[in-house]
VEXMI-126404 format. One record per residue (C-alpha): residue number from 1; residue in three letters; x, y, z. Coordinates in Angstrom, 2 decimals. Layout:
{NUM,"ala",{X,Y,Z}};
...
***
This chain:
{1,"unk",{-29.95,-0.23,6.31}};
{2,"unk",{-32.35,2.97,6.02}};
{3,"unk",{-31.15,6.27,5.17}};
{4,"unk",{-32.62,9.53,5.64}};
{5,"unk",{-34.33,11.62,2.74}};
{6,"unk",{-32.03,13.80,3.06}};
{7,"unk",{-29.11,11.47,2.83}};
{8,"unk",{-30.61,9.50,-0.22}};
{9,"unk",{-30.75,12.88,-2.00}};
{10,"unk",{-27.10,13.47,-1.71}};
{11,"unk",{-26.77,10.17,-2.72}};
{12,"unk",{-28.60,10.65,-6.16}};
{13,"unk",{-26.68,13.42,-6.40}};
{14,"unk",{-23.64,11.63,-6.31}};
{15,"unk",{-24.61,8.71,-8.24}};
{16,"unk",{-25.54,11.64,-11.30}};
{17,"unk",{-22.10,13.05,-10.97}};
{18,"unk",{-20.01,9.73,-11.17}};
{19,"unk",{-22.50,8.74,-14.11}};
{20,"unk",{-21.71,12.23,-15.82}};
{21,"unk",{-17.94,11.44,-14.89}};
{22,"unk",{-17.56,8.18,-17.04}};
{23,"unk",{-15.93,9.97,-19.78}};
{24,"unk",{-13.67,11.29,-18.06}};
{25,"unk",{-12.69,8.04,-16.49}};
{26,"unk",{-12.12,6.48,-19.65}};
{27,"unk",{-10.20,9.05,-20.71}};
{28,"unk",{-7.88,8.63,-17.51}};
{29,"unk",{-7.56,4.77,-18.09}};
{30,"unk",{-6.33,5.89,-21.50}};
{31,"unk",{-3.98,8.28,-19.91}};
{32,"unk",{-2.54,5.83,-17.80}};
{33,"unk",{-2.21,3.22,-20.14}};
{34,"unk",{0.30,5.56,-22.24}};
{35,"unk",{2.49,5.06,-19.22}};
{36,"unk",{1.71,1.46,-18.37}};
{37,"unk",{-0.51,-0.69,-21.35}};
{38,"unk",{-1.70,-2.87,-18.98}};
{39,"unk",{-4.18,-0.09,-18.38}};
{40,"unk",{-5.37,-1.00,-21.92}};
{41,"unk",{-6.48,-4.68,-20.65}};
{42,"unk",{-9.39,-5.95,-18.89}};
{43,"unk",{-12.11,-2.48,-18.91}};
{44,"unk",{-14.83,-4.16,-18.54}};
{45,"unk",{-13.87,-5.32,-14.90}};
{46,"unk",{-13.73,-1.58,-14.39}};
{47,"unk",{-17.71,-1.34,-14.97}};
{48,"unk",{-18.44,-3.96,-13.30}};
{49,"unk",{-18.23,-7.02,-16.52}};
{50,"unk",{-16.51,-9.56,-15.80}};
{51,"unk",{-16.93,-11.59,-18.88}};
{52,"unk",{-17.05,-15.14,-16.88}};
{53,"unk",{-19.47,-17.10,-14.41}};
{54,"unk",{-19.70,-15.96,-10.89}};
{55,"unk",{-17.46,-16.97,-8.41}};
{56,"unk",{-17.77,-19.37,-5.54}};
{57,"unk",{-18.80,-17.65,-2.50}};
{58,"unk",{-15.79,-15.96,-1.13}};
{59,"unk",{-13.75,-13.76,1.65}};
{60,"unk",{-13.00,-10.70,-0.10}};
{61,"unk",{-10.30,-8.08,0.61}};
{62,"unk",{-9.87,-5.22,-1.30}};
{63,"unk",{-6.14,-3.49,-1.48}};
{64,"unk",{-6.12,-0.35,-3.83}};
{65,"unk",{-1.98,-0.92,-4.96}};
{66,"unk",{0.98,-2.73,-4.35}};
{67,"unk",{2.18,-1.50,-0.92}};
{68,"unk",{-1.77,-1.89,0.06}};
{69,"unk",{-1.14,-5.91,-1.38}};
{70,"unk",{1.52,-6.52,0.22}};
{71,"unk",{0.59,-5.29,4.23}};
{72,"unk",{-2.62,-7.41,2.96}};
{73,"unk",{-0.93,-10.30,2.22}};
{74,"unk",{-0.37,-11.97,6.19}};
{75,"unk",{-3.95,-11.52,6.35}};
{76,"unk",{-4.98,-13.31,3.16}};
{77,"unk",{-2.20,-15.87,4.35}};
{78,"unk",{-3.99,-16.20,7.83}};
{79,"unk",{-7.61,-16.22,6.36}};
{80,"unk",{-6.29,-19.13,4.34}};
{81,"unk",{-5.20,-21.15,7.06}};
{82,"unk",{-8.14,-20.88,8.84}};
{83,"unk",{-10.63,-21.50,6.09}};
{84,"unk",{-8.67,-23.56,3.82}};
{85,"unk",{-12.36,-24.39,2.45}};
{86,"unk",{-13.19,-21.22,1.34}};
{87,"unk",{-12.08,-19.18,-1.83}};
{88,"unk",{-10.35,-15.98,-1.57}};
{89,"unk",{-10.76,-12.64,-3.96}};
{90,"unk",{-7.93,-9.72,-3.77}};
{91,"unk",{-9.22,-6.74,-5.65}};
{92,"unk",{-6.88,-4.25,-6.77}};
{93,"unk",{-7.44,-1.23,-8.64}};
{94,"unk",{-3.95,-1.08,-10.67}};
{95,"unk",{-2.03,-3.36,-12.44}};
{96,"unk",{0.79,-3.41,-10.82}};
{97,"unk",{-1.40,-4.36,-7.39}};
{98,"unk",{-2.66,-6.88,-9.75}};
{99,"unk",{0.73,-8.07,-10.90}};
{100,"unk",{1.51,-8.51,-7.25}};
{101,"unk",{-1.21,-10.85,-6.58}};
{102,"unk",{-0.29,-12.91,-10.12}};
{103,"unk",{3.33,-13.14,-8.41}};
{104,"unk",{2.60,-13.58,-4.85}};
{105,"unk",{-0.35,-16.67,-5.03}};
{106,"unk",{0.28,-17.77,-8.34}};
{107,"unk",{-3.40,-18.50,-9.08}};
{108,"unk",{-4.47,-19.90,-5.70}};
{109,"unk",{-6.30,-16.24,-4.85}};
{110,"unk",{-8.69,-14.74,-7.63}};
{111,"unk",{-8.35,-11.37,-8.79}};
{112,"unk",{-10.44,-8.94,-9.73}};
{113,"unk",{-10.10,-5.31,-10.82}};
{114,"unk",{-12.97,-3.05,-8.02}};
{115,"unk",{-15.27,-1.46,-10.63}};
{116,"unk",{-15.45,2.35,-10.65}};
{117,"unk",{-18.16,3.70,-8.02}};
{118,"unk",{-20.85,3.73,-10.26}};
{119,"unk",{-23.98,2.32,-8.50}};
{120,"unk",{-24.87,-0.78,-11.21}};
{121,"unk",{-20.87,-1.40,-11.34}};
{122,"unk",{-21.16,-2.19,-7.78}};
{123,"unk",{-23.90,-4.62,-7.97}};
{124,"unk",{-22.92,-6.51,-10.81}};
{125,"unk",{-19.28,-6.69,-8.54}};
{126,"unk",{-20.79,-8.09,-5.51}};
{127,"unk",{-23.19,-10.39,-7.82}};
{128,"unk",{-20.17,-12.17,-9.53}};
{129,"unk",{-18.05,-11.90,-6.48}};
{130,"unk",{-20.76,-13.02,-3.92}};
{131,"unk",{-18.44,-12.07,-1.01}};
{132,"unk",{-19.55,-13.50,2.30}};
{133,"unk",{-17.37,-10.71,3.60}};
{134,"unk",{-15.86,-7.62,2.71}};
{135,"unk",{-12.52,-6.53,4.26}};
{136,"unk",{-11.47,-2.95,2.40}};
{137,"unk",{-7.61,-2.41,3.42}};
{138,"unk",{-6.55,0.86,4.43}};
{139,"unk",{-8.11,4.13,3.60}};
{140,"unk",{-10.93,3.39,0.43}};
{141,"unk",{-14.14,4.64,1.30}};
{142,"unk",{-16.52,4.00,-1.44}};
{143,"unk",{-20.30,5.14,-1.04}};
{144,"unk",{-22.40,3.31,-3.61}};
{145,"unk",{-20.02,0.32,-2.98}};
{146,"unk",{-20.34,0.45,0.61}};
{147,"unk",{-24.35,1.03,0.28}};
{148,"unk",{-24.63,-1.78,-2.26}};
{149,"unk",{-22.52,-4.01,0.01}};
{150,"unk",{-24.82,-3.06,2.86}};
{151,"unk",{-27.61,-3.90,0.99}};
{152,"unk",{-27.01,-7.53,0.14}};
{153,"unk",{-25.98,-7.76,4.35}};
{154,"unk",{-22.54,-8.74,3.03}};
{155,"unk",{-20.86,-8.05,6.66}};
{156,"unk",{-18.24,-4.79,5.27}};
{157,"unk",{-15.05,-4.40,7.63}};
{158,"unk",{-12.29,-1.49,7.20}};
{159,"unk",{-8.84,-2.40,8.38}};
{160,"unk",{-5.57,-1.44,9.45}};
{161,"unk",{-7.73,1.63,8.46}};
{162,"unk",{-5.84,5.09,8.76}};
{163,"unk",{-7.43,8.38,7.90}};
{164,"unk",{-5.31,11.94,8.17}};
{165,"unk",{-5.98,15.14,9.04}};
{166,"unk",{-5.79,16.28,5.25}};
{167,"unk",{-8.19,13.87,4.36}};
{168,"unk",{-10.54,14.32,7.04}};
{169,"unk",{-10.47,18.27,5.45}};
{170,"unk",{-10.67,16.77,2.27}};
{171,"unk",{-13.99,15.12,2.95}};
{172,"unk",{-15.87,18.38,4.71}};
{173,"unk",{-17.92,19.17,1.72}};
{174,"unk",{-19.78,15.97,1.51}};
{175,"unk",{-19.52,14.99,5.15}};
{176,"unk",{-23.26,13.65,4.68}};
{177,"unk",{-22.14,11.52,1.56}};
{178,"unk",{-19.09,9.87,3.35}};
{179,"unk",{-21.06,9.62,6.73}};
{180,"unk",{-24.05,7.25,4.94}};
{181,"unk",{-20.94,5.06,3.55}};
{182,"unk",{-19.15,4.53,7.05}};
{183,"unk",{-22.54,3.85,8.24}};
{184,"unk",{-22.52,1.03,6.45}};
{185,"unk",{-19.25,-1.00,7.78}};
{186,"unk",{-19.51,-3.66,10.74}};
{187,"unk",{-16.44,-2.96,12.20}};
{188,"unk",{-13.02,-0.33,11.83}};
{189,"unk",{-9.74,-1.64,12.85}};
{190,"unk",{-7.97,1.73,12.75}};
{191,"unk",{-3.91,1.69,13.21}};
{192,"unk",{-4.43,4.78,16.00}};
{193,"unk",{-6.31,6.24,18.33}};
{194,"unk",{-6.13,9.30,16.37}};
{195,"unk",{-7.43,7.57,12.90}};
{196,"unk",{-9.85,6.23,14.96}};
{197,"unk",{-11.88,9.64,16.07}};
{198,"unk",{-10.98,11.20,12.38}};
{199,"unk",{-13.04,7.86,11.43}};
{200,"unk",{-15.77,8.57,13.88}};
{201,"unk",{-15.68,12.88,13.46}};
{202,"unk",{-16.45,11.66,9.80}};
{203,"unk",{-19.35,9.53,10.42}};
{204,"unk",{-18.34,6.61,11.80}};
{205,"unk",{-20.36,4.66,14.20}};
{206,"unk",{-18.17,4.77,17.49}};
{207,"unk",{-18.88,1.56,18.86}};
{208,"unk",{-18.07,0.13,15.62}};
{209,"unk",{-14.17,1.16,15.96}};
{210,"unk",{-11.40,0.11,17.58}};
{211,"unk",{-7.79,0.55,17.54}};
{212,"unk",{-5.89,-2.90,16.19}};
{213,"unk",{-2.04,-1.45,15.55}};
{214,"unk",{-0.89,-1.23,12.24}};
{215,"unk",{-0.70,-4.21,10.28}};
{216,"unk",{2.61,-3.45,8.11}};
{217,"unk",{4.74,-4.16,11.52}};
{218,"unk",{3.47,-7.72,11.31}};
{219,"unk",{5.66,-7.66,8.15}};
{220,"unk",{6.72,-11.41,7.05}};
{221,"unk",{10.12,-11.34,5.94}};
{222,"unk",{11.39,-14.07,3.57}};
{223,"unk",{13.98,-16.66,4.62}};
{224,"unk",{17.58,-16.36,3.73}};
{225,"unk",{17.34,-12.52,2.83}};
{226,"unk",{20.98,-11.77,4.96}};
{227,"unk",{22.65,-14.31,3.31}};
{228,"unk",{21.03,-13.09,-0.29}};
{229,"unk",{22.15,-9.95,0.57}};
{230,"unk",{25.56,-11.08,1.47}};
{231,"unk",{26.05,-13.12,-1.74}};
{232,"unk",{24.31,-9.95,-3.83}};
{233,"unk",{27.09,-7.57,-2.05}};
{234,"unk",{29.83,-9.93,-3.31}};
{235,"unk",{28.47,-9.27,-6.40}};
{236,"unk",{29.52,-5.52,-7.04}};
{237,"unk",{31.80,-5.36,-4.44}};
{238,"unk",{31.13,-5.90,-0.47}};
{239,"unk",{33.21,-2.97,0.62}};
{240,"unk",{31.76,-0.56,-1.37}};
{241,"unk",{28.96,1.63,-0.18}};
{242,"unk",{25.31,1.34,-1.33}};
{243,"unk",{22.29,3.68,-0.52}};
{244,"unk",{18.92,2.35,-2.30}};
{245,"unk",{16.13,5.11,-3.26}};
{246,"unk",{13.18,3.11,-3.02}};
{247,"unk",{9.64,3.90,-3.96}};
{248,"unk",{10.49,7.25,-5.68}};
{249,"unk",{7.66,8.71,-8.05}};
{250,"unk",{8.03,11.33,-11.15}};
{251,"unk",{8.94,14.64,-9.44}};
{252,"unk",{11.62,12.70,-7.16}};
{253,"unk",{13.48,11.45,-9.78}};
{254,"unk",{15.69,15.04,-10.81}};
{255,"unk",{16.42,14.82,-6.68}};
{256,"unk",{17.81,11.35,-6.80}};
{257,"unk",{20.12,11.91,-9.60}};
{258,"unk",{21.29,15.12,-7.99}};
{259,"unk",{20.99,13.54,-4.47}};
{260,"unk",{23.56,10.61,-6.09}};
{261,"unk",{26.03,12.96,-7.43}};
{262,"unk",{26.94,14.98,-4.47}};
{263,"unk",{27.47,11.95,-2.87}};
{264,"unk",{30.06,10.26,-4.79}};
{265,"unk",{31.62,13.68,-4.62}};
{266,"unk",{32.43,12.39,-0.79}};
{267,"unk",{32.03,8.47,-1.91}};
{268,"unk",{33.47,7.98,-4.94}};
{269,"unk",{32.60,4.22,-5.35}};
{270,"unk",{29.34,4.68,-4.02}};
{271,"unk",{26.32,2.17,-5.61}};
{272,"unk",{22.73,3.81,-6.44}};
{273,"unk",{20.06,1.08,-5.80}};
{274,"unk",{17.06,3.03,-7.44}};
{275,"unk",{13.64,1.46,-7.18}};
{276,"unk",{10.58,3.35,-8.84}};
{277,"unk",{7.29,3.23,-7.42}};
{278,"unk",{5.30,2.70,-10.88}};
{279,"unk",{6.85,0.97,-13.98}};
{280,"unk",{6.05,3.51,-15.94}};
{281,"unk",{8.97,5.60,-14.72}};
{282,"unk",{11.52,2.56,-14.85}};
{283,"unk",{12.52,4.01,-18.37}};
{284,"unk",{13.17,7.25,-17.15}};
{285,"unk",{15.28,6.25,-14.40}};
{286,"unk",{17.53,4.28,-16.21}};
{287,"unk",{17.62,7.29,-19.21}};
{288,"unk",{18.50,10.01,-16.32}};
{289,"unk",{21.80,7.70,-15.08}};
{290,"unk",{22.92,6.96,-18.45}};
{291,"unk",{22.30,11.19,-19.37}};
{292,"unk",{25.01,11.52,-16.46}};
{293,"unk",{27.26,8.96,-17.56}};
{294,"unk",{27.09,6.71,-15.10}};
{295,"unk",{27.26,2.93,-16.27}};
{296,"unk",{23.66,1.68,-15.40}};
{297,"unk",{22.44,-1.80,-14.75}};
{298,"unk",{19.00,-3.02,-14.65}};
{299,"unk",{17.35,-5.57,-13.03}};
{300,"unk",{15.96,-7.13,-16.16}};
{301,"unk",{18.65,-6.58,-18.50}};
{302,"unk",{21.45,-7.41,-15.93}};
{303,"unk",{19.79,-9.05,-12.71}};
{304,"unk",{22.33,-7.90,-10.82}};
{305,"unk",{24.89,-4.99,-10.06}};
{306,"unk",{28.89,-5.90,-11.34}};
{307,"unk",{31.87,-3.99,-9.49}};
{308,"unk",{31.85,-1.32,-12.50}};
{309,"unk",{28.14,-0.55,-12.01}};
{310,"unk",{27.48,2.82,-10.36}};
{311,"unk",{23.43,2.91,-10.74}};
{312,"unk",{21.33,-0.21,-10.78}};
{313,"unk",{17.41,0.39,-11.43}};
{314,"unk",{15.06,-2.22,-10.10}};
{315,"unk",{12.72,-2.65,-13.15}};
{316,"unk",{10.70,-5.39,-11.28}};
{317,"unk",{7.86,-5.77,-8.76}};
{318,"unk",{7.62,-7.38,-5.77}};
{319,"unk",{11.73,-7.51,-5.10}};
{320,"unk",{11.90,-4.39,-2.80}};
{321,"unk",{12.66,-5.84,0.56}};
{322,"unk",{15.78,-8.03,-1.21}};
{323,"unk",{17.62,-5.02,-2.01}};
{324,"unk",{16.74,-2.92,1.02}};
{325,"unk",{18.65,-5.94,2.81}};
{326,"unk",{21.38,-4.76,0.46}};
{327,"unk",{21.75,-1.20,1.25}};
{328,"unk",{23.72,0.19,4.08}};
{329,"unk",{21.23,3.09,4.56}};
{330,"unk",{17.78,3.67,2.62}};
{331,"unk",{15.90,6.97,1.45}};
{332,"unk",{11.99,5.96,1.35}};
{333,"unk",{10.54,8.29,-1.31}};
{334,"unk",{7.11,10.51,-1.81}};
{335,"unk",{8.50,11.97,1.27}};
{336,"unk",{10.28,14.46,-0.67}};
{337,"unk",{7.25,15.59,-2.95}};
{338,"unk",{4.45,16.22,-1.06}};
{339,"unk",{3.05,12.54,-1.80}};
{340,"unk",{2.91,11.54,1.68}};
{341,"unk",{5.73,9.15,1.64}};
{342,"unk",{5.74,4.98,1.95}};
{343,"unk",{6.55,2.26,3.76}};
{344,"unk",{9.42,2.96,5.91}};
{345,"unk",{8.47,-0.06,8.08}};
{346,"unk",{10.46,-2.23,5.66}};
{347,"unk",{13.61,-1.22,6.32}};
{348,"unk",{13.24,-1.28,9.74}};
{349,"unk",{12.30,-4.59,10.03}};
{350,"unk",{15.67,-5.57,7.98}};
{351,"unk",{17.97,-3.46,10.35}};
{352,"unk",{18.16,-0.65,7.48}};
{353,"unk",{18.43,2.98,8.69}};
{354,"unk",{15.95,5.19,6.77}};
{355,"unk",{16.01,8.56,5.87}};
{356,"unk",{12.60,10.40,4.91}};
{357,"unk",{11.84,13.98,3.43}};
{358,"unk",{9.02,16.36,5.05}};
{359,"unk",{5.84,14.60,3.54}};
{360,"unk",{5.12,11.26,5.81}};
{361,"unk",{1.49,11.93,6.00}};
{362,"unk",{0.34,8.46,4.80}};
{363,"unk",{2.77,7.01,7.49}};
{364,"unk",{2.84,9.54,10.11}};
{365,"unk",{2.55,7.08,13.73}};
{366,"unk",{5.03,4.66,12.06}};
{367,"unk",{7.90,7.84,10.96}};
{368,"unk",{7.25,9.27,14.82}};
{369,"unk",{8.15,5.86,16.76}};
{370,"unk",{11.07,5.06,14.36}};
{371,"unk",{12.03,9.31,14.84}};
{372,"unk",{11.61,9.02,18.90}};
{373,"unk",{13.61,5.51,18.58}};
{374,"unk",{16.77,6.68,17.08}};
{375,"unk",{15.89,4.45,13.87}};
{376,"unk",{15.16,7.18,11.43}};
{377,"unk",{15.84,10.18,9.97}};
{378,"unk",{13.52,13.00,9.12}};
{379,"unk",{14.76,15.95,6.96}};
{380,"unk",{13.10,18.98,6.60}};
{381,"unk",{13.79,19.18,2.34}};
{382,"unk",{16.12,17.29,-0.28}};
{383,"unk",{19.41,18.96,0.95}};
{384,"unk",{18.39,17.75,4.25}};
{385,"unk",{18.13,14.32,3.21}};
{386,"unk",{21.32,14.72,0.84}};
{387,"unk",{23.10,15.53,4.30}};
{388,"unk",{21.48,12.60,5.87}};
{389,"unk",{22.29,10.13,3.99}};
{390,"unk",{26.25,11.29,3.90}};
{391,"unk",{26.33,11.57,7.66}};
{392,"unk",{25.32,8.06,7.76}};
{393,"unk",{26.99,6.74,5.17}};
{394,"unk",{30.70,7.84,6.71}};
{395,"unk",{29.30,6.32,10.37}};
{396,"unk",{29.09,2.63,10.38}};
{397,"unk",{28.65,2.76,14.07}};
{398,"unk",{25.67,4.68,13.78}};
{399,"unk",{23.79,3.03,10.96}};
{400,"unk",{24.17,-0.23,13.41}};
{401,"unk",{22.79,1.21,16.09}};
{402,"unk",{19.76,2.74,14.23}};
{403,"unk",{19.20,-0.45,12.04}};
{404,"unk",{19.40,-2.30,15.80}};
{405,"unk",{16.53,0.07,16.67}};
{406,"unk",{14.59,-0.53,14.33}};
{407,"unk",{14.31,-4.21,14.40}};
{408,"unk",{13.46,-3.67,17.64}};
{409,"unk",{10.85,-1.20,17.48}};
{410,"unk",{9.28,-3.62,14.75}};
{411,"unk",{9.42,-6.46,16.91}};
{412,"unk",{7.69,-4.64,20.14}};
{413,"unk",{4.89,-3.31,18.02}};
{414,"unk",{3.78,-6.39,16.80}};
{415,"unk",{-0.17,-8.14,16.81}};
{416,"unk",{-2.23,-6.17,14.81}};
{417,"unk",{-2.66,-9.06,12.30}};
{418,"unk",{-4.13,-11.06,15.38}};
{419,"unk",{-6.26,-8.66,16.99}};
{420,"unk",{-7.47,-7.71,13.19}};
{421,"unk",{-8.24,-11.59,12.53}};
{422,"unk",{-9.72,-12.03,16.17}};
{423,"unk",{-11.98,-8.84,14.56}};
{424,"unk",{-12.70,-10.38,11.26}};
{425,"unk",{-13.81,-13.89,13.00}};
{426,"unk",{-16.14,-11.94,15.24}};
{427,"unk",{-17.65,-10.45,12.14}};
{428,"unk",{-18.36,-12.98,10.29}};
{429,"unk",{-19.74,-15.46,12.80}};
{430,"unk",{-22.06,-12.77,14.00}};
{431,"unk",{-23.29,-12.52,10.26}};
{432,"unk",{-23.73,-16.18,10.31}};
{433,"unk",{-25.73,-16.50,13.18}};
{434,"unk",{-27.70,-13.60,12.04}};
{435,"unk",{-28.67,-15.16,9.02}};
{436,"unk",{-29.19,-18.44,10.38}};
{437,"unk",{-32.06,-17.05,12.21}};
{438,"unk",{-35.70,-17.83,11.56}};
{439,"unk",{-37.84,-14.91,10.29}};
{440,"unk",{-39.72,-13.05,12.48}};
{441,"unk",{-43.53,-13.66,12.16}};
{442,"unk",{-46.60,-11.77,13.77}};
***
């Protein structure tokens, strides 16, 4: 890989800038840790120390958090299967993503924390990781990672790879910087047509992508989640009506305690299933139902709901889709803030009707298909989805039919994990062959 003068100048430049930065990432691990102290463990991964001997050679995916885990996880499954002789490395760059990997392969897939982008951080990662391939879920685009990668002809791949309009803004000032990185990766499975020319408008080489679905609709879903549910619903009452906020974050939290209220105005018996996106903000969810008076359960303290219970705060990882298959309707938060909303693939697939707030930008194909399928509601703010959720709540008939829809929209959209392993094959037996070549002479 060669890059222009003028490209390897912006790259010093940003190489001097993420070198004058390492304060202030330091400081922002320390931050973080205040909120979550697992922060305070393992820093030297973050520059690029692992403290330990290389690994074996292995396939390496890369998924930023714990929704990027979990749509990675069929893929890691698959890559297992097929090369049940090869070792496989999830990096994560938070702890809960890394408590999600602990939890899901229970030591059978290492884990690594992805250094910050700091040039030597990125060669001392691929020099104890000594990936044969790179597969970077999603939207992280990484320049001295991606060069470094490049320059070791580790074969780089970006998948079920989405990139909005925002972002695309976003990345205008150092167009230049973030073409040189794209120019790097073999191949771009983008979820759209649309992410796929924002990919190539900001550098991308256009024969290098193609359009693979999106991933999270070849969702897994555990066996014997119904009849959990059933038995859970027993539990606190099977009558009584239960809405789950799920994947909420710090500014959402005042609208699901008011959002709750009004409706057990209408619902009196009505059951809060409250998940929080980071555990950092468990304590605060479970302080702002007990402020109101409302006798609160936990998840850890309680494991489940009882009849009395009117708010019960899911202070674990990893347990989301079991209590979506709880709730009779489901409010998928960051939509409300202008976070850009999650996952609302999940409880489609379990026959859930969703409700979302404005912000759906990280999951904008996905909210118009369940929208246009009569599986999902969009509001246009919190009173919106307040409304939304009582409308559905007093219609059984209607929450059938748009759970019904969903599970069908799921089903029909299904393949991307295919067409993205048929992708990631390709790849890495054209590296193979490459390398198995004899030098050139003369």
């Amino acid at each position: 890989m060669s890059f222009s003068p003028w490209q390897r100048l912006w790259r010093g430049a940003y190489a001097c800038v993420m070198y004058a930065l390492a304060p202030v990432l330091l400081y922002h691990l320390v931050w973080k840790g205040l909120g979550d102290r697992a922060y305070f463990r393992r820093w030297g991964e973050r520059f690029g120390w692992y403290g330990e001997p290389a690994l074996p050679a292995t396939i390496w995916i890369h998924a930023v958090s714990v929704g990027e885990v979990i749509a990675a996880a069929p893929l890691v499954d698959a890559l297992r299967a097929r090369h049940p002789e090869s070792h496989m490395l999830v990096t994560t760059t938070t702890p809960t993503g890394a408590a999600q990997v602990a939890s899901r392969w229970q030591g059978a897939v290492a884990h690594r924390y992805l250094p910050f982008d700091l040039r030597g951080a990125a060669r001392r990662f691929l020099a104890h990781a000594r990936p044969r391939i790179g597969i970077v879920m999603e939207t992280e685009i990484w320049p001295n990672l991606y060069v470094e990668t490049a320059r070791v002809d580790v074969p780089l791949l970006l998948v079920n790879a989405r990139l909005s309009q925002r972002s695309l803004r976003g990345y205008a000032p150092v167009r230049p910087l973030i073409g040189m990185a794209l120019a790097c990766v073999d191949a771009i499975a983008a979820q759209s047509q649309a992410d796929g020319e924002r990919f190539v408008q900001a550098g991308a080489v256009r024969e290098r992508v193609q359009v693979s679905g999106n991933i999270k609709f070849d969702l897994a879903l555990p066996a014997g989640l119904d009849t959990q549910a059933r038995e859970r619903r027993v539990s606190w009452g099977a009558a009584r009506p239960v809405w789950i906020a799920a994947s909420t974050h710090e500014g959402e939290e005042g609208f699901v305690i008011a959002a709750h209220a009004r409706l057990r105005e209408r619902f009196p018996d009505l059951l809060l299933l409250w998940a929080p996106r980071h555990p950092a903000r468990f304590p605060a969810a479970i302080a702002a139902c007990r402020q109101r008076g409302w006798r609160t359960a936990t998840r850890s303290a309680q494991t489940l709901a009882a009849a009395e219970t009117d708010c019960f705060v899911i202070d674990s990882l990893g347990e989301l889709l079991g209590f979506y298959a709880c709730a009779d309707v489901a409010f998928v938060g960051g939509s409300v803030q202008a976070i850009g909303g999650h996952n609302v693939l999940e409880p489609a697939a379990l026959g859930v009707p969703a409700v979302v707030g404005p912000h759906t930008a990280n999951f904008v194909e996905a909210t118009a298909l369940l929208h246009a399928a009569g599986a999902l509601l969009q509001a246009d703010d919190g009173d919106g989805v307040v409304n939304a959720l009582s409308q559905l709540l007093a219609d059984p008939g209607r929450r059938h039919a748009m759970g019904d829809a969903g599970r069908a929209l799921v089903a029909s959209q299904r393949g991307a994990l295919a067409r993205t392993l048929d992708l990631v094959e390709a790849e890495r037996v054209k590296s193979e062959r490459v390398k198995s070549r004899p030098p050139l002479t003369g």
